[in-house]
LOGUTI-875515 format. One record per atom (N, C-alpha, C): x, y, z; chain; residue number from 1; residue in three letters. Coordinates in steps of 0.02 Angstrom, whole numbers, plus 50000, padded with zeros to 5 digits. Layout:
! LOGUTI-875515
x:y:z:mol:seq:type
X:Y:Z:A:NUM:ALA $
...
//
This chain:
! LOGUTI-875515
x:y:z:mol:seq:type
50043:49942:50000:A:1:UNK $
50000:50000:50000:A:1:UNK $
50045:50061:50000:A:1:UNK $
50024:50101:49974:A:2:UNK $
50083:50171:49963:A:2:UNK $
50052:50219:49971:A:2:UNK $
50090:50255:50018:A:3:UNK $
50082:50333:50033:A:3:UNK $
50115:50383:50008:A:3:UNK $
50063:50436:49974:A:4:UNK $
50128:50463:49935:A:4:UNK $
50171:50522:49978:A:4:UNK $
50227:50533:49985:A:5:UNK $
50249:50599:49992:A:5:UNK $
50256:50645:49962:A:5:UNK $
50298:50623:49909:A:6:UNK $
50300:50684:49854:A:6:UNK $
50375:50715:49892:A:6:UNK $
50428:50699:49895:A:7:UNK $
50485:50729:49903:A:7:UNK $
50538:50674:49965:A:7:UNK $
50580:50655:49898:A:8:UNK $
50637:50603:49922:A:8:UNK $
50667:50604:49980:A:8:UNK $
50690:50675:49999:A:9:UNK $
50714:50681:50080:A:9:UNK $
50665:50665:50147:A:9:UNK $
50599:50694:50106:A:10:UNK $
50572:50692:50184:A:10:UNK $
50526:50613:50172:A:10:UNK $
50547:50583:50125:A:11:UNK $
50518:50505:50131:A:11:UNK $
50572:50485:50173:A:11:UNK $
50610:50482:50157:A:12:UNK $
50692:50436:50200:A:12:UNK $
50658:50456:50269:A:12:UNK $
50671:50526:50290:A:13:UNK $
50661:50536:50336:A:13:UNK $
50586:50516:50374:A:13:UNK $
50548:50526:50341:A:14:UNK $
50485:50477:50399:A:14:UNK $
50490:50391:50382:A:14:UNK $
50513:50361:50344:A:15:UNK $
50519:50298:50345:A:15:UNK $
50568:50299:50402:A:15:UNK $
50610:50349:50416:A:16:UNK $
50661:50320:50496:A:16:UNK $
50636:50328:50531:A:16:UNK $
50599:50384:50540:A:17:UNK $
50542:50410:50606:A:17:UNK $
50496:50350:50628:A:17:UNK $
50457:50332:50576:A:18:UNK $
50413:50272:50581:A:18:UNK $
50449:50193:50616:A:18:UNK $
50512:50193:50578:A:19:UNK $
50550:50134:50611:A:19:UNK $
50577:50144:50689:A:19:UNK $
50572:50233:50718:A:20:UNK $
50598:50230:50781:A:20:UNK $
50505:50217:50805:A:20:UNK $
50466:50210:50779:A:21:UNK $
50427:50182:50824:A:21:UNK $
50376:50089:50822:A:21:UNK $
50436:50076:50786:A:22:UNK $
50425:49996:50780:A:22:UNK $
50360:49998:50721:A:22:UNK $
50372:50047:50649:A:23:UNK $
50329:50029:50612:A:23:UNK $
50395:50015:50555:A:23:UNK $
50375:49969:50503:A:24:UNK $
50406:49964:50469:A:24:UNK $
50397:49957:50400:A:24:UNK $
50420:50003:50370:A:25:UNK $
50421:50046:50293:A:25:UNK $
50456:50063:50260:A:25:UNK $
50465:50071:50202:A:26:UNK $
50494:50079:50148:A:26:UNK $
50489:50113:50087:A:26:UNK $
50568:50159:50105:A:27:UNK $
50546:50213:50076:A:27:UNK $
50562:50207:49999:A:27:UNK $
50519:50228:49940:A:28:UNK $
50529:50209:49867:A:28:UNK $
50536:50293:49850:A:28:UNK $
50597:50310:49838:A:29:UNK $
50631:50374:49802:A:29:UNK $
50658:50368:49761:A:29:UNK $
50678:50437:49720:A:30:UNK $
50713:50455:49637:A:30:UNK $
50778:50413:49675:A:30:UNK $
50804:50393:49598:A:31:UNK $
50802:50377:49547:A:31:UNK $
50730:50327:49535:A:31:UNK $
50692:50287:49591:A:32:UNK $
50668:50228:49549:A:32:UNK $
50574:50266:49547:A:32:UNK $
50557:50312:49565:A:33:UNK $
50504:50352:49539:A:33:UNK $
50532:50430:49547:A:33:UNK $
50479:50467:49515:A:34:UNK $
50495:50560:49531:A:34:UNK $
50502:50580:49592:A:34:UNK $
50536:50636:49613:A:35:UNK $
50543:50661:49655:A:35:UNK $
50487:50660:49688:A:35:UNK $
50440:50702:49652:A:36:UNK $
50366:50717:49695:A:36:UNK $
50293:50651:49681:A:36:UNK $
50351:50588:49672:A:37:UNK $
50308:50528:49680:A:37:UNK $
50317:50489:49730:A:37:UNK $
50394:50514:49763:A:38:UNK $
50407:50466:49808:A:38:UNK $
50363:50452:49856:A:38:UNK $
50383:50395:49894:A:39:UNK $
50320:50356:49941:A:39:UNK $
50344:50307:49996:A:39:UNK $
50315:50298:50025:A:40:UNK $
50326:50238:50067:A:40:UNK $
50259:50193:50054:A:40:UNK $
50309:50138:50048:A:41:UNK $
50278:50048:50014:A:41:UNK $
50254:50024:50084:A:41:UNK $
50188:50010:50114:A:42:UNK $
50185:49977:50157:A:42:UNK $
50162:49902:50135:A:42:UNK $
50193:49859:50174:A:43:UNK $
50165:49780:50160:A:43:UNK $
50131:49761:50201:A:43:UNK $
50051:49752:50206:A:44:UNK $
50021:49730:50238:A:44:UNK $
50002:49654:50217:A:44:UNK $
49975:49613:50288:A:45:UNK $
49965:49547:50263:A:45:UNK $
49909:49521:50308:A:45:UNK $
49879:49465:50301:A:46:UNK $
49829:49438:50318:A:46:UNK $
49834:49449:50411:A:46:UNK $
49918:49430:50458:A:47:UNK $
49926:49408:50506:A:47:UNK $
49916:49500:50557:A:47:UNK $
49915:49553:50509:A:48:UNK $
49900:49618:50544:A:48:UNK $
49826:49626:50577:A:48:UNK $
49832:49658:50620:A:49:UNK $
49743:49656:50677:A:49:UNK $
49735:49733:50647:A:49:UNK $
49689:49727:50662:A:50:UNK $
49649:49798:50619:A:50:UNK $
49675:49845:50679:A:50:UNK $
49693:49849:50745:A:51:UNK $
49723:49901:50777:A:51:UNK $
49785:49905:50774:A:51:UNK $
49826:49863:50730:A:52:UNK $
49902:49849:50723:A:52:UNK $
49887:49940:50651:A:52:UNK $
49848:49910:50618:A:53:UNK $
49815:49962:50551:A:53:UNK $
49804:50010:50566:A:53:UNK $
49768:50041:50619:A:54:UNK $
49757:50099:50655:A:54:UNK $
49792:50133:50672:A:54:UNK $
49839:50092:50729:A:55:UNK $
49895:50135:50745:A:55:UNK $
49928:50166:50692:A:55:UNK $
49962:50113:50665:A:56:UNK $
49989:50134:50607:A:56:UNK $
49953:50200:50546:A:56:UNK $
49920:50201:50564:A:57:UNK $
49889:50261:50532:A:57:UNK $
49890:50321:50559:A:57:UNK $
49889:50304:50629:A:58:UNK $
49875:50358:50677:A:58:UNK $
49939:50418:50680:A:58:UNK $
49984:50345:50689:A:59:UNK $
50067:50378:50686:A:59:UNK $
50078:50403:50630:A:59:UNK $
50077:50386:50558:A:60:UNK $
50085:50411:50494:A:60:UNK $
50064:50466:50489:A:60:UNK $
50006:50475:50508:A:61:UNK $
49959:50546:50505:A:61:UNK $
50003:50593:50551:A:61:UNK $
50018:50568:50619:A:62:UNK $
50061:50605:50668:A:62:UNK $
50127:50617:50632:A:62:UNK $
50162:50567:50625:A:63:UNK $
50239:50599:50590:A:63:UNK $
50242:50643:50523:A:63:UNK $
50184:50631:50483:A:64:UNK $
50200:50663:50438:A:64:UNK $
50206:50723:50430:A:64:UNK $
50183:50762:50490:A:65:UNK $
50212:50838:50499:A:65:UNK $
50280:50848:50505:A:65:UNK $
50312:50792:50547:A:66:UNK $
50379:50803:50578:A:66:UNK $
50433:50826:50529:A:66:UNK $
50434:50774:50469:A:67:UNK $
50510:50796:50424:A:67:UNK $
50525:50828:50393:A:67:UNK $
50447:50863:50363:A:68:UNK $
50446:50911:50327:A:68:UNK $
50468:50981:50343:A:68:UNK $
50450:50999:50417:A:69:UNK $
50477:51028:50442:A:69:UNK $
50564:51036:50454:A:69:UNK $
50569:50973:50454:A:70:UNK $
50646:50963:50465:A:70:UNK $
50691:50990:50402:A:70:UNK $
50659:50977:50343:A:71:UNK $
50710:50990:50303:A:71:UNK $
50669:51042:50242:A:71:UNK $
50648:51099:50303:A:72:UNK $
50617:51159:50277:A:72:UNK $
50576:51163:50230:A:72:UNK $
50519:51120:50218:A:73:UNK $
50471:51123:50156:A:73:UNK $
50385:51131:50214:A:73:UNK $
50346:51170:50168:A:74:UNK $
50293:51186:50223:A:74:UNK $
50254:51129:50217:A:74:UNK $
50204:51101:50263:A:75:UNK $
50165:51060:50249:A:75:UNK $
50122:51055:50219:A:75:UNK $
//
């Protein structure tokens, strides 16, 4: 499942954010799509509980303010 960001730095950077909180993602940046396609690939599978899904949403929604900030682009 893919989320888009739309800018290679601040994908890296919340795919690490997300891994400091035991989610785990992957970030797909230029060269192998556009800059403002990049994304994070999530793999979901049958053995996830629908609040494993939640959270995970919850936090995504939460971090995704964080990096952008970090590396000066507005949200």
């Amino acid at each position: 499942v893919p989320a888009i960001v739309g800018n290679s730095m601040v994908c890296i950077k919340l795919s690490a954010h997300l891994a400091e909180r035991n989610i785990n993602v992957q970030p797909i940046v230029y060269p192998a799509v556009e800059d403002e396609a990049s994304r994070l690939r999530f793999f979901i599978s049958s053995l996830h509980t629908e609040e494993q899904l939640l959270h995970t949403a919850e936090v995504l929604a939460e971090e995704l303010k964080r990096p952008r900030a970090e590396v000066g682009i507005e949200a």
